[in-house]
C-alpha positions as CSV (number, residue, x, y, z in Angstrom):
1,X,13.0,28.4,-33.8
2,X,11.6,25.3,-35.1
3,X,11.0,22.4,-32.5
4,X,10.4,18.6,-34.3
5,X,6.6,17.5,-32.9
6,X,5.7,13.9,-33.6
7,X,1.8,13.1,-33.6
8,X,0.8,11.7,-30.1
9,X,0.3,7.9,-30.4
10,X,-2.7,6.0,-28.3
11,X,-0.3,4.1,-26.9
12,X,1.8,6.9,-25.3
13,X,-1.7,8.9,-24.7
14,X,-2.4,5.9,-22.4
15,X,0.9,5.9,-20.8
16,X,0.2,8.8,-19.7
17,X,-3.3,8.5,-18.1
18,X,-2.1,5.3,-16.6
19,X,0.3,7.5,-15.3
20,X,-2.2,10.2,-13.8
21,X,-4.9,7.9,-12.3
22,X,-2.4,4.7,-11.2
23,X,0.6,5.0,-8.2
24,X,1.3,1.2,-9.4
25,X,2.0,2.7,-12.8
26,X,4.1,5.3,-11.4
27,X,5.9,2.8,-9.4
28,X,7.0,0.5,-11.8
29,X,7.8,3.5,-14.6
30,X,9.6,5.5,-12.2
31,X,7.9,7.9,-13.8
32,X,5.2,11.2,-13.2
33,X,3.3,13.7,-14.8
34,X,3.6,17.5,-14.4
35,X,0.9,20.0,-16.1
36,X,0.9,23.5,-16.7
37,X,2.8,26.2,-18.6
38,X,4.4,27.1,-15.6
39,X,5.4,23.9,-14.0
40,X,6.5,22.5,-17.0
41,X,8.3,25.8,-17.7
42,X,10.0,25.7,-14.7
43,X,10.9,22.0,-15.3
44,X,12.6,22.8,-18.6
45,X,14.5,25.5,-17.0
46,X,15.9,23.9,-14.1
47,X,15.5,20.0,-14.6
48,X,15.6,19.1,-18.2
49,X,17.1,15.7,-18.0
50,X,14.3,14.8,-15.3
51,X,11.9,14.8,-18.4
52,X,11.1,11.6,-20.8
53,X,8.6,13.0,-22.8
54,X,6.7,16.6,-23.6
55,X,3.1,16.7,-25.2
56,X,1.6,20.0,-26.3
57,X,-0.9,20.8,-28.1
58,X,-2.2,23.9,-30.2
59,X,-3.9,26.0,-27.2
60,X,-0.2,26.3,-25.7
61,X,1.9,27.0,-28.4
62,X,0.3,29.7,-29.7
63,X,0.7,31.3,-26.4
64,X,4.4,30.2,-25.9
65,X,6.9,33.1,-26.1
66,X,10.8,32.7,-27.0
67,X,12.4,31.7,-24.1
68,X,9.8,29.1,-23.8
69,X,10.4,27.6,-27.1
70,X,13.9,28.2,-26.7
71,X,14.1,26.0,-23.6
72,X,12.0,23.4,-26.0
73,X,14.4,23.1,-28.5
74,X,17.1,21.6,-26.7
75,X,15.4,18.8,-25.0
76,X,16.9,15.8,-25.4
77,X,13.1,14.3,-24.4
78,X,10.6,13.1,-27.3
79,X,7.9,15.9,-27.9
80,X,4.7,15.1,-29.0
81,X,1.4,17.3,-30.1
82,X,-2.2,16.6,-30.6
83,X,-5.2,18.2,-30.7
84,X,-6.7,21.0,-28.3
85,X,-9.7,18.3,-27.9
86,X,-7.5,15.4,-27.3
87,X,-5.5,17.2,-24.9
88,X,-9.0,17.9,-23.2
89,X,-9.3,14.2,-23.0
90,X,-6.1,13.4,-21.9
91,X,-5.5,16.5,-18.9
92,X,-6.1,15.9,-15.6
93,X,-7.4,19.8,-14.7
94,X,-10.6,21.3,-15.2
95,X,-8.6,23.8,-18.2
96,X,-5.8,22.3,-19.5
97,X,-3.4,25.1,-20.8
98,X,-2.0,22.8,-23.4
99,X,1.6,21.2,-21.7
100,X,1.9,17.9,-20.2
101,X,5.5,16.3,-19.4
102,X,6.3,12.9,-18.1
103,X,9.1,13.2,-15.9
104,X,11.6,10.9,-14.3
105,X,11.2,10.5,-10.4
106,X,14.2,11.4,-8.2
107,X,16.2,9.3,-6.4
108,X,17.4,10.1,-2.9
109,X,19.4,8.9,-0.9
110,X,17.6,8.5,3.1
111,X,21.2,7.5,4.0
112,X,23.1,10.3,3.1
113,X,20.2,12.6,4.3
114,X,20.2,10.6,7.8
115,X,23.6,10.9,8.4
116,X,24.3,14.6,8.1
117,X,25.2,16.1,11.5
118,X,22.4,18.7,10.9
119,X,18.9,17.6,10.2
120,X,15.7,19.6,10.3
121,X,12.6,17.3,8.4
122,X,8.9,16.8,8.5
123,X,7.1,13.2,9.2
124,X,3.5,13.3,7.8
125,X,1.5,10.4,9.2
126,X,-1.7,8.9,7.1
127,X,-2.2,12.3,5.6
128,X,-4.9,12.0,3.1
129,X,-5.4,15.5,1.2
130,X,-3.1,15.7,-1.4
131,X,-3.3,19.6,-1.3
132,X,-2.1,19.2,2.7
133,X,0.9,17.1,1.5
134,X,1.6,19.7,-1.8
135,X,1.6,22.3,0.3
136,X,3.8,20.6,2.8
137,X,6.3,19.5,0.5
138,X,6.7,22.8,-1.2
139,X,6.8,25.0,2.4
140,X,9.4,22.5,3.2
141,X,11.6,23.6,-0.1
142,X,11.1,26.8,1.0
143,X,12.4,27.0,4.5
144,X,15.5,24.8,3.3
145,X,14.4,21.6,5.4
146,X,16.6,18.1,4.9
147,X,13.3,16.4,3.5
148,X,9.7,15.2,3.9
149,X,8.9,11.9,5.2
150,X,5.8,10.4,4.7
151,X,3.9,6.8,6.2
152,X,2.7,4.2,4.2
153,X,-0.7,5.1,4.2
154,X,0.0,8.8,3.0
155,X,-1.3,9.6,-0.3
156,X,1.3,9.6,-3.5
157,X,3.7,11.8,-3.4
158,X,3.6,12.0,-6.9
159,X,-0.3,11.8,-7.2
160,X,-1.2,14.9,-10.0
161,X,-3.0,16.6,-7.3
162,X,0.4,16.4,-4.5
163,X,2.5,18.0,-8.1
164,X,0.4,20.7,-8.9
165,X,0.2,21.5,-4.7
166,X,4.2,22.0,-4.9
167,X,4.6,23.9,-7.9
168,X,7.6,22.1,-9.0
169,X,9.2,21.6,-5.5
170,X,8.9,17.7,-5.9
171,X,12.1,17.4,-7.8
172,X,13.9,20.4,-5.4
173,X,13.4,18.7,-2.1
174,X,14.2,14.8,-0.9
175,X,10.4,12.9,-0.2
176,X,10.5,9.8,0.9
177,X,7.4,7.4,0.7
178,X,6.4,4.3,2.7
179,X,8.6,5.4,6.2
180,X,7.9,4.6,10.1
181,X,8.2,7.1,12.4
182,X,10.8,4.5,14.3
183,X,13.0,4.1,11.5
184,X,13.8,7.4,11.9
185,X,14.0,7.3,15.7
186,X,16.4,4.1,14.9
187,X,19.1,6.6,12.9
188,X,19.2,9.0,15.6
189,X,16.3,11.8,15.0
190,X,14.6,13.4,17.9
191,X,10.9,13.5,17.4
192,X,8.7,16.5,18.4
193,X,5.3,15.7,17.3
194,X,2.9,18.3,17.1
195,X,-0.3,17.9,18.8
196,X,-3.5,19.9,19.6
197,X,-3.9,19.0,23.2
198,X,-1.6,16.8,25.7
199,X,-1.3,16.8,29.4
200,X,2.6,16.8,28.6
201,X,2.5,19.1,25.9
202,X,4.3,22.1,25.9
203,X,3.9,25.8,24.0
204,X,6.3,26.3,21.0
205,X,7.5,29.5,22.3
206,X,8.6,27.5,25.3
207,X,11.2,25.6,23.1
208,X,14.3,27.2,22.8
209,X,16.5,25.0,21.4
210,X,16.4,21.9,19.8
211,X,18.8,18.6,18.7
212,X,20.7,18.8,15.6
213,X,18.7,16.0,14.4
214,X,15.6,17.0,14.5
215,X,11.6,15.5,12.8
216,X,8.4,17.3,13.1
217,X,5.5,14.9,13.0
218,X,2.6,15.7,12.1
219,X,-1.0,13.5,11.6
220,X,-4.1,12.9,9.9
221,X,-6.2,15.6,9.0
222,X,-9.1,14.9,11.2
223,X,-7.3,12.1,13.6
224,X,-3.9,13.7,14.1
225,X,-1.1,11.7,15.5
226,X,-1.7,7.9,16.2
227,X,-1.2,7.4,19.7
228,X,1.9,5.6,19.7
229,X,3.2,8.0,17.2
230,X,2.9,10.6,20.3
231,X,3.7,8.3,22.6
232,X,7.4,7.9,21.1
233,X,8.0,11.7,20.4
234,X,10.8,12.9,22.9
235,X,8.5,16.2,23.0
236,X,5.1,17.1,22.4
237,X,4.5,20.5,21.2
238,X,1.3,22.6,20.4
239,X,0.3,26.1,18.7
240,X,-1.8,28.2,20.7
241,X,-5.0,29.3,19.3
242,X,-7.0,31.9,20.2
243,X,-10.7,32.8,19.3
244,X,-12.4,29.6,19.9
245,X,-10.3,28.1,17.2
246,X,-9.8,24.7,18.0
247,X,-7.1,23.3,15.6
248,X,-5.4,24.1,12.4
249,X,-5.2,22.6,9.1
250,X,-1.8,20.0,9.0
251,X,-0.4,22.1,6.4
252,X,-0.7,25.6,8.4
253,X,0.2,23.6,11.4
254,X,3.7,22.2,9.9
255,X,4.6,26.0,8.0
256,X,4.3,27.8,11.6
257,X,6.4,25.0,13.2
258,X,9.0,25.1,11.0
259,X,9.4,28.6,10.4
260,X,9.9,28.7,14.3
261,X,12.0,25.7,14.6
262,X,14.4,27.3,11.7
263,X,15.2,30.0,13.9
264,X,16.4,27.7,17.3
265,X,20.1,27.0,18.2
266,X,21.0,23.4,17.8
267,X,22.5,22.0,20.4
268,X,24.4,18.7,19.6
């Protein structure tokens, strides 16, 4: 099955590095890039009106197999190819496997999400490591949470390093960028930060139930929680470690805490 491949232009070759290395450029496009066989894959399977544009270049299809070209062929998206060595250029990861799409960003709806009588979400606060908030983002999709919110200070959500840390979960899941922790407080969400020592702090295995409308908080990799932040959480929560261990990374911290918080009653 033959798939039409027009011969990538400078102009969209910079559209997309503007893309990759600018969050103004991918604020005012709307726009982001996904890279990889299997992300892009993926993103042909289950989002293919999400994507604006494909590039790919030799390396990657002489590897793709029929269901891959398959999925290809019926993009309504402009597809482009160049070179193995202007790919190289123009990737983001150490080895490029030859596929790069630009893909529309989603657009959720925080009212909708707020007003559902059932809320379970995450609040990450100035958390730096894009790999942290990946990870987060995708356990999040996983466990069937309402959504990710993240403070102004957070990296990207769609920064190429956050993408590639949620294997394709950035289009499956509500994020939402630029948020206070009391905006969410305002719409009725009960806050249980999670924190690695508090006078007022309580086990997890001591909670047994928690409010139908419920926000995990977590903080900065090395700085946790801002005070205030912990100061407005209705409860304070943390994971006991053992072995000397003093804390956990934020990602570990938020997939233990919301495995166990999936499994509490709700009370209204």
């Amino acid at each position: 099955m033959s798939v039409p491949l027009r011969p990538l232009t400078r102009a969209h070759a910079a559209f997309i590095r503007h893309l990759l290395h600018e969050k103004k450029s991918r604020q005012s496009e709307g726009a982001f890039v996904i890279e990889g066989a299997h992300a892009c894959r993926d993103i042909m399977q289950f989002y293919p009106d999400q994507i604006l544009s494909l590039v790919v270049a030799p390396q990657y299809l002489q590897c793709e197999d029929v269901a891959a070209r398959a999925a290809r062929a019926v993009l309504s998206a402009q597809q482009f190819t160049c070179s193995d060595l202007t790919f190289e250029k123009l990737s983001d990861v150490d080895v490029p496997q030859g596929i790069v799409a630009v893909v529309r960003q989603p657009i959720w709806s925080e009212a909708d999400l707020c007003a559902r009588a059932r809320v379970l979400g995450v609040y990450g606060e100035r958390l730096q490591d894009p790999a942290n908030v990946g990870t987060i983002i995708r356990t999040a999709a996983a466990l069937n949470l309402t959504g990710v919110w993240l403070s102004q200070d957070s990296v990207d959500c769609f920064h190429p390093k956050v993408v590639r840390a949620t294997a394709g979960a950035i289009l499956a899941l509500p994020v939402f960028q630029s948020v206070s922790l009391t905006s969410l407080s305002t719409v009725g969400c009960s806050i249980y930060a999670a924190v690695v020592s508090s006078p007022d702090a309580v086990p997890i295995r001591a909670i047994k139930t928690i409010p139908s409308r419920t926000v995990l908080a977590v903080g900065n990799e090395s700085q946790g929680l801002a005070p205030e932040s912990v100061a407005a959480a209705q409860v304070k929560f943390t994971i006991p470690l053992s072995r000397g261990v003093e804390s956990l990374n934020v990602a570990a911290t938020l997939a233990m805490a919301a495995f166990y918080f999936c499994e509490l009653p709700a009370t209204a």
